[in-house]
VEXVO-684110 format. One record per residue: residue number from 0; x, y, z negated of N, C-alpha, C in turn. Coordinates in steps of 0.2 Angstrom, whole numbers, padded with zeros to 4 digits, always signed. Atoms other than C-alpha are relative to their C-alpha. Example, Ala and Ser with C-alpha at 12.3 -4.5 7.8 and 13.67 -1.06 7.14 Angstrom:
% residues 2
<loro 0, <+0004, -0006, +0000>, <+0062, -0022, -0039>, <+0004, +0006, +0000>>
<loro 1, <-0004, -0006, +0001>, <+0068, -0005, -0036>, <-0004, +0005, -0003>>
***
This chain:
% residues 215
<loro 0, <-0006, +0000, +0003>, <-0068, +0009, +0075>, <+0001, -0007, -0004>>
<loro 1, <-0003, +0008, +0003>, <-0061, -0007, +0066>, <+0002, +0003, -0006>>
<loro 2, <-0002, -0002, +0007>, <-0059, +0003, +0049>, <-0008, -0001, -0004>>
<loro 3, <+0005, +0001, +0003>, <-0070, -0004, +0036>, <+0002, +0003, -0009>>
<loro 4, <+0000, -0004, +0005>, <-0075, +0001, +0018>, <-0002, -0006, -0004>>
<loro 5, <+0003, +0006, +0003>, <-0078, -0012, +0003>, <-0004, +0003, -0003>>
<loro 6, <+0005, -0006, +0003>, <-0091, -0008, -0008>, <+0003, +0000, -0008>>
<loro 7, <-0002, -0002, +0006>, <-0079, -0005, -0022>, <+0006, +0005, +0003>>
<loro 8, <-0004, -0008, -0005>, <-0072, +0012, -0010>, <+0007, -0003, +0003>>
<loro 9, <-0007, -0001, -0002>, <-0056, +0004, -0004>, <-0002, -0002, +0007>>
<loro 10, <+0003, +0002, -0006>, <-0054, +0004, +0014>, <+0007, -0007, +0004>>
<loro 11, <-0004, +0005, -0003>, <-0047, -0010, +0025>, <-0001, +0001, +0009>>
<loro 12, <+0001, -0003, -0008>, <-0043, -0010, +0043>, <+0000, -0009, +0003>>
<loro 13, <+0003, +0007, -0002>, <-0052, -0027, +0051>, <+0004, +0000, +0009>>
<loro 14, <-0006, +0003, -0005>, <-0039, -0034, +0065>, <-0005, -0009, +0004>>
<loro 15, <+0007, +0003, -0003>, <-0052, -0049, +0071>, <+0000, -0007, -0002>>
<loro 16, <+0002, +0008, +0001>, <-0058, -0067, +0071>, <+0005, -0004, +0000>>
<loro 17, <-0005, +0004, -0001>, <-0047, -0080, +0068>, <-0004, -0008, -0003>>
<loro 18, <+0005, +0005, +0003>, <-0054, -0100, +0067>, <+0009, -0004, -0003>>
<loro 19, <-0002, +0006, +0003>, <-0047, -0115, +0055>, <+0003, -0006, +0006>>
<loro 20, <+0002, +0004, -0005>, <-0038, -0126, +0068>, <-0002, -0007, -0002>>
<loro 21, <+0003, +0007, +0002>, <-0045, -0143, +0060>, <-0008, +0002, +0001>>
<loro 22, <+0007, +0002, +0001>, <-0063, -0138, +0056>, <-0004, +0005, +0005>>
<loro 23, <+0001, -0007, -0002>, <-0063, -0122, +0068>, <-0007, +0005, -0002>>
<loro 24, <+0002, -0006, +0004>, <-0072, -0111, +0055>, <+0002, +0005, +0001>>
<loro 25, <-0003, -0009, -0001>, <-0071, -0092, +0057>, <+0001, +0004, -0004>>
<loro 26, <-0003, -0005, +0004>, <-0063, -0080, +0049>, <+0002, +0007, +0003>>
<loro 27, <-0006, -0007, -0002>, <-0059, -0062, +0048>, <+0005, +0001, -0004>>
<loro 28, <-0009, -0003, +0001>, <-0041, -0056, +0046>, <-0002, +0008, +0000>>
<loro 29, <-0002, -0007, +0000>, <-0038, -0039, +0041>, <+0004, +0001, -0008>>
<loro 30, <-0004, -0003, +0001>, <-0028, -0028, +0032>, <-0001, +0007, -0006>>
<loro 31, <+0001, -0007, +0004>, <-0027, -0015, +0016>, <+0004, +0005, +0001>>
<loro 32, <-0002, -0007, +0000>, <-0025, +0002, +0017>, <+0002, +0004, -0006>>
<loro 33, <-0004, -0004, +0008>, <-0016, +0004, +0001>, <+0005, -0005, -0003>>
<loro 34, <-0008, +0005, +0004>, <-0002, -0003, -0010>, <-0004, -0004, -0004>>
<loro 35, <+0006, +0006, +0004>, <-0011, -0021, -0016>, <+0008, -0003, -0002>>
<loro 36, <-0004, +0004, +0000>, <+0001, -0031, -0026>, <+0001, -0006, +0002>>
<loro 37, <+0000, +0008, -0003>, <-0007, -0047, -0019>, <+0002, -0001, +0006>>
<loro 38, <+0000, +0004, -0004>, <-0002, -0045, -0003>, <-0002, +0008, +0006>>
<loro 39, <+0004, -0004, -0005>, <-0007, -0032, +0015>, <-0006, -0004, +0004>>
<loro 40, <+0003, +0003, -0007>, <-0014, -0046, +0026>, <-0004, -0006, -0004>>
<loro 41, <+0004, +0003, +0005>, <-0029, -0056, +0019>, <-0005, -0003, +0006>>
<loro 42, <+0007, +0002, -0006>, <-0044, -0067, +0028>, <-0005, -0003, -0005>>
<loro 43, <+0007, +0000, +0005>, <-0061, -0070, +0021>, <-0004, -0004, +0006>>
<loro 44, <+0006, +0004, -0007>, <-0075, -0082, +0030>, <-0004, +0008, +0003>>
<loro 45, <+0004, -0005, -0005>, <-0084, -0073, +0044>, <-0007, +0004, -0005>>
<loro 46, <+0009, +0000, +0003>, <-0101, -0076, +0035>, <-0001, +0006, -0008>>
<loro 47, <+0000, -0001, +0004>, <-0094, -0070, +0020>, <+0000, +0009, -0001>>
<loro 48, <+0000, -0006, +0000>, <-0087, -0054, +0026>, <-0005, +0005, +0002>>
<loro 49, <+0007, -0004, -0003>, <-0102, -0048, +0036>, <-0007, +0000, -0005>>
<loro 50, <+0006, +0001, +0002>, <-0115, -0052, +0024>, <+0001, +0005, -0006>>
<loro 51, <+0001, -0006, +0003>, <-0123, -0042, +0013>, <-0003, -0002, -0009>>
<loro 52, <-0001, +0001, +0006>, <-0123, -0042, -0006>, <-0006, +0004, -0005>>
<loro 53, <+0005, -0003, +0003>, <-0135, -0036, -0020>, <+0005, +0006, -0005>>
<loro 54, <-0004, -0007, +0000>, <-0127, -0018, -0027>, <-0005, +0004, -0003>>
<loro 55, <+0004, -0004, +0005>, <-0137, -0010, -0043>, <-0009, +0000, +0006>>
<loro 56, <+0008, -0001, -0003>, <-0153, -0017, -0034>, <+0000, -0002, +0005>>
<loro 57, <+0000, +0000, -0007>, <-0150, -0015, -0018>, <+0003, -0006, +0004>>
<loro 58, <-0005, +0005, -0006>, <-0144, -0026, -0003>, <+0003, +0007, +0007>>
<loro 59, <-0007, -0004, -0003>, <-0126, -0016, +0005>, <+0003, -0005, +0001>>
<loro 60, <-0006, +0005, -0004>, <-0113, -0023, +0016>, <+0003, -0001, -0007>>
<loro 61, <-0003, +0001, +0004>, <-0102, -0031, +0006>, <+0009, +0005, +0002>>
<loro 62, <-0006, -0003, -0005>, <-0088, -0023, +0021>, <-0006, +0007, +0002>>
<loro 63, <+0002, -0007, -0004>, <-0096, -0005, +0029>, <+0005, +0003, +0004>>
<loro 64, <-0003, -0005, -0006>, <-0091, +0000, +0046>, <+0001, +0005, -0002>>
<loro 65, <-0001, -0008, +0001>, <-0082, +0017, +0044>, <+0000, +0004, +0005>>
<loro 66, <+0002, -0003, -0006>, <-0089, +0028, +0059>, <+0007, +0008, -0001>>
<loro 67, <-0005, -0007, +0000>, <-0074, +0044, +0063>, <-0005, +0006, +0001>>
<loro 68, <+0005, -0008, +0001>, <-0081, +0061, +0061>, <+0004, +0003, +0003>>
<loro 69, <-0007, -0007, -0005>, <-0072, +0075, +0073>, <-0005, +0008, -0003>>
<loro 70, <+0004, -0006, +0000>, <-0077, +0092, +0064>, <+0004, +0005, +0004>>
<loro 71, <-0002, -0005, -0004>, <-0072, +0108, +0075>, <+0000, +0006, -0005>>
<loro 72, <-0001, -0005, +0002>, <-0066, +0124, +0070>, <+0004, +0007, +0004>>
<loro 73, <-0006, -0005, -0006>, <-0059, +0141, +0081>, <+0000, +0004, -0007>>
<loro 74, <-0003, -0004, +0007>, <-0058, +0151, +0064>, <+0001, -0002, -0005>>
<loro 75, <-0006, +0003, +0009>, <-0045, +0146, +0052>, <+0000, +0003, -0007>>
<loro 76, <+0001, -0003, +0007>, <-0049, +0151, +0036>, <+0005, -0003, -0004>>
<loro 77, <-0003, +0005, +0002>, <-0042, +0148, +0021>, <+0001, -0006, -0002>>
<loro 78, <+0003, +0009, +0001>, <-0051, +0131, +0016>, <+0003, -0004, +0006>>
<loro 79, <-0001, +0004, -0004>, <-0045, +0124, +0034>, <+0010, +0001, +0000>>
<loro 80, <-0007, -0002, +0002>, <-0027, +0133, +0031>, <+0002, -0009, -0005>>
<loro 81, <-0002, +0005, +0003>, <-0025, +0121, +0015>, <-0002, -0005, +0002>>
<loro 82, <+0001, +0008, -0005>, <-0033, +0105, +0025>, <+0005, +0000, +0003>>
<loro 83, <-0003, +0000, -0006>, <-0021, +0107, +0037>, <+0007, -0002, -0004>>
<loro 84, <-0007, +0002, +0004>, <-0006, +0108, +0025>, <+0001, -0005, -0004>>
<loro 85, <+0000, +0007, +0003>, <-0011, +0093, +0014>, <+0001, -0005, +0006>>
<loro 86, <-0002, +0005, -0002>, <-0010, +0083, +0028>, <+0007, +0001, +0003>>
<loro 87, <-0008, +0000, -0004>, <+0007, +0089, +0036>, <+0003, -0004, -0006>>
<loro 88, <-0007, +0001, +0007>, <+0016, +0084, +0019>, <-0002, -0006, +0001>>
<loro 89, <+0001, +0007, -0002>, <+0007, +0068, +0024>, <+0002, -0006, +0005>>
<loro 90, <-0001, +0003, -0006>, <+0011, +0065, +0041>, <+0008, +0002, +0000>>
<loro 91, <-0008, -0003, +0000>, <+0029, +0074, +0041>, <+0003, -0001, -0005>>
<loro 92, <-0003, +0002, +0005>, <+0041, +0070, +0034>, <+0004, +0007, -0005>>
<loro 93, <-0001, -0007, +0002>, <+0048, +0088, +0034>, <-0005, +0006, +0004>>
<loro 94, <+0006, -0005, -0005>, <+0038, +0104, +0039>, <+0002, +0009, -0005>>
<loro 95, <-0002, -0006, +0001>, <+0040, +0123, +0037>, <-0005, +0004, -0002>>
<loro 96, <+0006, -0004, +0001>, <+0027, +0132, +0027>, <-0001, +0006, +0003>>
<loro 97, <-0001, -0007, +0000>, <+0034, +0148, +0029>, <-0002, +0002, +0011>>
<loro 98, <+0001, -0001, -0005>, <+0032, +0146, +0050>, <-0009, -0003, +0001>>
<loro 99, <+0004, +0001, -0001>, <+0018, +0138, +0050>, <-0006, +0005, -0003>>
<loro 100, <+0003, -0003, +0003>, <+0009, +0152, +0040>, <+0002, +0007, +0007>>
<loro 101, <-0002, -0005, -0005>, <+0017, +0166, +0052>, <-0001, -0002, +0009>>
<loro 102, <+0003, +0000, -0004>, <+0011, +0156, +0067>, <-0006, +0002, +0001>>
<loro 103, <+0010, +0001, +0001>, <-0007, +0154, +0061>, <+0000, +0010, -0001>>
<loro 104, <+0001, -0005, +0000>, <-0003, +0174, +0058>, <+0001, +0006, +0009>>
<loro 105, <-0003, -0005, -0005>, <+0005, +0180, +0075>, <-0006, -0002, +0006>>
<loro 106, <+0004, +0001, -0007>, <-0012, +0171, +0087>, <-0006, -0001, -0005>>
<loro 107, <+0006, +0000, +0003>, <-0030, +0174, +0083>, <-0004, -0006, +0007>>
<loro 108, <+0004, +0005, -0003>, <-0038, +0162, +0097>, <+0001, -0008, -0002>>
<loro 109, <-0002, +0006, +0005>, <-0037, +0145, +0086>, <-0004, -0005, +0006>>
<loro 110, <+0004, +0005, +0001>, <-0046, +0127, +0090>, <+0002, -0003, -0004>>
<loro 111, <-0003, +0007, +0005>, <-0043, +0113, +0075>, <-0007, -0004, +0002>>
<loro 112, <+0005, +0006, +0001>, <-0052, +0097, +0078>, <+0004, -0004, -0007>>
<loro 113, <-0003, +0006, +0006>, <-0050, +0087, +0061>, <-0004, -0006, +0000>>
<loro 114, <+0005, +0004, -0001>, <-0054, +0070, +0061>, <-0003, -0003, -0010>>
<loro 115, <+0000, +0002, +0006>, <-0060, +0062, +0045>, <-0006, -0007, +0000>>
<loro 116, <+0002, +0007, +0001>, <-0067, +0045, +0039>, <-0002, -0001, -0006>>
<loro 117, <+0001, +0000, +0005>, <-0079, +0045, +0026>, <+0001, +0004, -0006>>
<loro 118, <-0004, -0004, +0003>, <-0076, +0061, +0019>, <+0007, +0004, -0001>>
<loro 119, <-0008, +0000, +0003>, <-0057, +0058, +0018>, <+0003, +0005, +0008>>
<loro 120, <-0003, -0002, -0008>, <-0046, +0069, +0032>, <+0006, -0005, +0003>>
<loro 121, <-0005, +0004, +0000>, <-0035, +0058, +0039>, <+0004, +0003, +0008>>
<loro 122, <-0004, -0002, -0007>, <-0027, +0067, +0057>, <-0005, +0006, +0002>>
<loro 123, <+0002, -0005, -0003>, <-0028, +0084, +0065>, <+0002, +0001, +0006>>
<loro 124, <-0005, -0004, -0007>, <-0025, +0095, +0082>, <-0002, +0006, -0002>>
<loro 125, <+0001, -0006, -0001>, <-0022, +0112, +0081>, <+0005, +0004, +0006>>
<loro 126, <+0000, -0005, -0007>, <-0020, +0124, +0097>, <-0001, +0009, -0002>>
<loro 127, <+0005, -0006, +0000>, <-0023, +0142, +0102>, <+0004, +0001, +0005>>
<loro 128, <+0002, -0004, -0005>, <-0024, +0152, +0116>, <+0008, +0002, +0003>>
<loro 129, <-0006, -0002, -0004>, <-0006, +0155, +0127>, <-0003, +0008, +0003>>
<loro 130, <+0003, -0004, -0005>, <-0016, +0166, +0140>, <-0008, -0003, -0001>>
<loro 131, <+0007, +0001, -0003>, <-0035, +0167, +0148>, <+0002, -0008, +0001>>
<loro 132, <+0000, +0008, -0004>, <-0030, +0150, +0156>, <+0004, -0006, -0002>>
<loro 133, <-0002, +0006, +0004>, <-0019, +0140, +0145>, <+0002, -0001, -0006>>
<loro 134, <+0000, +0002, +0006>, <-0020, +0132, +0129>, <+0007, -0004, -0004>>
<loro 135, <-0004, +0002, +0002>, <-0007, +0129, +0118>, <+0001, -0009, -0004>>
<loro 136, <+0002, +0004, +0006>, <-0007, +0112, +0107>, <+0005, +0000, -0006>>
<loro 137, <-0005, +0000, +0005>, <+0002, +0115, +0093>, <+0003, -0005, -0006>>
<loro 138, <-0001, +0004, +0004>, <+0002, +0105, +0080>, <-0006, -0008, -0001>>
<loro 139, <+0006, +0004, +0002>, <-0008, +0087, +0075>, <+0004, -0007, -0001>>
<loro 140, <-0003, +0007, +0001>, <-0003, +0069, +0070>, <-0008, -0004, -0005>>
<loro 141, <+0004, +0002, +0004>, <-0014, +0057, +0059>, <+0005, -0004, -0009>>
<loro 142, <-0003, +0004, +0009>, <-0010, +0050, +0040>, <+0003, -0007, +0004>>
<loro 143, <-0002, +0008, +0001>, <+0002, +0034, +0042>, <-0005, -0006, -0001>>
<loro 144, <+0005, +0005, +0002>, <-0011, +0023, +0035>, <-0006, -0001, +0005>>
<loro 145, <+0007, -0001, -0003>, <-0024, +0027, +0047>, <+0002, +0000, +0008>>
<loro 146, <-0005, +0000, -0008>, <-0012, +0024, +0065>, <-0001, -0006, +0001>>
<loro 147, <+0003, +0007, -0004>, <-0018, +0012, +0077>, <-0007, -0001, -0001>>
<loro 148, <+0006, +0001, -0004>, <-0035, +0014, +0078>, <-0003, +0005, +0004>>
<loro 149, <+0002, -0004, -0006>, <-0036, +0028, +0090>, <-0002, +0006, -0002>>
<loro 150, <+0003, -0006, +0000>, <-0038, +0044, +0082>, <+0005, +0005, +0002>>
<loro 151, <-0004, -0005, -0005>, <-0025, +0052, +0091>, <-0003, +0003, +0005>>
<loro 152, <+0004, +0000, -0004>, <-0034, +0048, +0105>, <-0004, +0002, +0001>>
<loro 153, <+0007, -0001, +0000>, <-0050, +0054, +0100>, <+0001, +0008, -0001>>
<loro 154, <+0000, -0007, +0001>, <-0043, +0072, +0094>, <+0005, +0002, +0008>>
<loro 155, <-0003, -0001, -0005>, <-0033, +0073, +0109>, <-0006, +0004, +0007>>
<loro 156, <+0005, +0000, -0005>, <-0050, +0070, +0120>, <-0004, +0008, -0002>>
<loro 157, <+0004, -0006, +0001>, <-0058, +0083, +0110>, <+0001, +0007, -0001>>
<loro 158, <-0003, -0004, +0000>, <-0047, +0095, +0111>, <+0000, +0004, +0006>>
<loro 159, <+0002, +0000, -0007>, <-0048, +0094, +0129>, <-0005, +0004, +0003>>
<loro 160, <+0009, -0002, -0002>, <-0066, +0095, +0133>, <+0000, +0008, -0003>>
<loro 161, <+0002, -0005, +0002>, <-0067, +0109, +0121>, <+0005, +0008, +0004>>
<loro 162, <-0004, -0003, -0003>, <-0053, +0118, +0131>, <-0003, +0001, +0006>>
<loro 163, <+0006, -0002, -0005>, <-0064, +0117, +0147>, <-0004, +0004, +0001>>
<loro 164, <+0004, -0005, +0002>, <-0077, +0124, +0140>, <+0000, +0005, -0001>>
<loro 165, <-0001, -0010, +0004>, <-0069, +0140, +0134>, <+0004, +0001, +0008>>
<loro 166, <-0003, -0002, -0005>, <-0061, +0141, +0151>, <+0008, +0000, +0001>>
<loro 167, <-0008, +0004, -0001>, <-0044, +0133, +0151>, <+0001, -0003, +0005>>
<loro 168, <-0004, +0005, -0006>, <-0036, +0123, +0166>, <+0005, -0003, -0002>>
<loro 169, <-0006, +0002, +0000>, <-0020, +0120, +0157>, <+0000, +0000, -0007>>
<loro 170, <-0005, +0001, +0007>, <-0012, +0114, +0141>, <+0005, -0002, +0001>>
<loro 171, <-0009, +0001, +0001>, <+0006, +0114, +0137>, <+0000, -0001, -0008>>
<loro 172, <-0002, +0003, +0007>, <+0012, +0105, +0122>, <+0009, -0001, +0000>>
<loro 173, <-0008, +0000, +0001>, <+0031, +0102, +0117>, <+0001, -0008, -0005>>
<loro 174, <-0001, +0003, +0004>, <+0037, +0087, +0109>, <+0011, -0004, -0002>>
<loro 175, <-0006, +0000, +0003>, <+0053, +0082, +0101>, <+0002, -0010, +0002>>
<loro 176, <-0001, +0007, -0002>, <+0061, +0062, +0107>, <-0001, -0004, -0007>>
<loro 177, <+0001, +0005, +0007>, <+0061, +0056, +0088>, <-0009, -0003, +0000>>
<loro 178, <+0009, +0002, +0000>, <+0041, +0057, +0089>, <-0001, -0005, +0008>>
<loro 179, <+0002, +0006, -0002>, <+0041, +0044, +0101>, <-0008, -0001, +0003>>
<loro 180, <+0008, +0005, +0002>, <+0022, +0037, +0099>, <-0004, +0008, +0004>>
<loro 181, <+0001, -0005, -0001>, <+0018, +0056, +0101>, <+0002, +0003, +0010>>
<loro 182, <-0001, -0004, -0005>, <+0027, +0058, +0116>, <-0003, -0004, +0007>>
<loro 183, <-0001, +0008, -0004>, <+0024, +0040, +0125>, <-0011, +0003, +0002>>
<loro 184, <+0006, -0001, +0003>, <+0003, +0047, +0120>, <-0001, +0007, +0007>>
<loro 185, <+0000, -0006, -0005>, <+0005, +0063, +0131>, <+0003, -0003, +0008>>
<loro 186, <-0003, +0001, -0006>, <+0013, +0054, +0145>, <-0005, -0004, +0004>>
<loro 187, <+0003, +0003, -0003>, <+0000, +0044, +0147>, <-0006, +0001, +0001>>
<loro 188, <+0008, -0003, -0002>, <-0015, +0055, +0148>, <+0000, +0008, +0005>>
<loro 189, <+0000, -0005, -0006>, <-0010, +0066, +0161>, <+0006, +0004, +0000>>
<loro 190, <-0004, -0005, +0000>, <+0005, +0076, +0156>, <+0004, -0001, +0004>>
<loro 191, <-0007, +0000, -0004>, <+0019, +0079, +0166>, <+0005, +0004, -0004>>
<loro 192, <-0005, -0002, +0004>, <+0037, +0084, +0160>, <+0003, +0008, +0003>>
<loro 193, <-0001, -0005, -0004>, <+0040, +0104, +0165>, <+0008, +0001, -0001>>
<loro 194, <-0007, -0002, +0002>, <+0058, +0105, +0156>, <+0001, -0001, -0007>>
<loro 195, <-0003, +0001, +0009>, <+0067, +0106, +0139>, <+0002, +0004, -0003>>
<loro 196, <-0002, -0008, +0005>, <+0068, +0119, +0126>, <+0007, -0003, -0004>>
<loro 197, <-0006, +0003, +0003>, <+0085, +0120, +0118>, <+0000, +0007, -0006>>
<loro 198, <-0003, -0005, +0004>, <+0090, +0132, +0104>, <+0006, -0002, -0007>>
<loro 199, <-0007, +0001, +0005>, <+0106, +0134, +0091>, <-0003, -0004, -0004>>
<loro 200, <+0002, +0001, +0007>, <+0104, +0122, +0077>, <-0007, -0005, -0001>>
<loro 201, <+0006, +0004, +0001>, <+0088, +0112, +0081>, <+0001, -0003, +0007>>
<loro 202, <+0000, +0006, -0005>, <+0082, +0097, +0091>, <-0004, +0003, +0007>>
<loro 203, <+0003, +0000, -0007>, <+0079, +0099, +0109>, <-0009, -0001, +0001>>
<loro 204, <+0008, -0001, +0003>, <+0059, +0100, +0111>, <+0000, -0001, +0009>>
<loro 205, <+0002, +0001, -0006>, <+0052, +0092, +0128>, <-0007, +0004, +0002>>
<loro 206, <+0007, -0006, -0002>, <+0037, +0105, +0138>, <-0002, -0005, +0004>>
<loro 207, <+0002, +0003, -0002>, <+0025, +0098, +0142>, <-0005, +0003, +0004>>
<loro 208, <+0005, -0003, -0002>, <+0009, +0101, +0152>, <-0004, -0003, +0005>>
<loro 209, <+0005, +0003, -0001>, <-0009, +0096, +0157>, <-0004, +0001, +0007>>
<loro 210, <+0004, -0004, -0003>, <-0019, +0101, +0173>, <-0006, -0003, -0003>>
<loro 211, <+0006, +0002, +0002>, <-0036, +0100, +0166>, <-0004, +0000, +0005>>
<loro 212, <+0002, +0000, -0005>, <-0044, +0104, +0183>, <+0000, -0008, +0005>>
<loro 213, <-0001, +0006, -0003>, <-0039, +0086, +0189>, <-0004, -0005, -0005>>
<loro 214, <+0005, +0007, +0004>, <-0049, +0076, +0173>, <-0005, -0002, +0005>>
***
């Protein structure tokens, strides 16, 4: 992943090599992941960002690669309950406590993969069980700040596999046109389009679905 960590905790997302065109010196280009007065987009000599500094004694990057972590859960408790909701108010701009609460109550065969980065959660997927044979995907997005480096992708992947596993063939998900990035994501790792849900008062929801027998 191209998510790094300084060693004063703030994280940067490293976009790549760039040279001096007079002296062709190297640099890396990257990017903060928080609100900096100075600026989002910064460059530092190559030598400088890679190297390793002296740190209450010690020798630490001065930058630390941030490796993604995918933890799994099939039992929703309520510690994974308020994970899940801290990040919606994140990722969404609007969201429905009261259905969300009475979905996670009307199905007991769950998956959540959460990903997280350095202890931090930054993107989920959550699913459960339609029938014996196919998986729902219910809900999942990642933090803004933390989009484009593939951890869509990566809970997408793990959501999958672990559906296999438990004996699924098929995922069906729904997606709504505004989500875009979400829809363009499914379309291009297998899904096909089955139709479109419609009801009074709410936005059109496109059905989707996976054969998993053809990965």
């Amino acid at each position: 992943m191209n998510l790094y960590k300084h060693y004063k905790n703030k994280f940067y997302k490293y976009t790549g090599i760039v040279k001096h065109s007079e002296t062709q010196e190297e640099f890396v280009l990257y990017e903060t992941l928080y609100d900096s007065p100075g600026g989002k987009t910064w460059i530092r000599p190559k030598d400088m960002f890679f190297e390793k500094i002296t740190i209450d004694g010690k020798l630490a990057p001065r930058f630390k690669q941030v490796d993604l972590e995918i933890a799994q859960f099939t039992d929703i408790r309520a510690e994974q309950t308020y994970e899940i909701a801290a990040l919606m108010q994140q990722i969404f701009t609007e969201s429905d406590p009261t259905r969300f609460q009475s979905t996670l109550t009307a199905h007991t065969r769950f998956h959540l993969a959460l990903a997280r980065l350095d202890s931090h959660n930054v993107g989920f997927k959550l699913g459960y069980a339609i029938d014996d044979s196919t998986f729902y995907s219910w809900l999942g997005g990642v933090v803004p700040d933390y989009r484009g480096f593939g951890i869509a992708r990566r809970l997408m992947a793990v959501q999958h596999e672990w559906c296999l596993q438990n004996g699924f063939n098929k995922v069906r998900t729904t997606a709504q046109n505004r989500f875009k990035a979400m829809l363009l994501l499914n379309l291009q790792h297998g899904f096909d389009i089955l139709g479109v849900e419609t009801q009074p008062n709410s936005e059109a929801k496109i059905i989707l679905e996976k054969n998993l027998s053809k990965i």
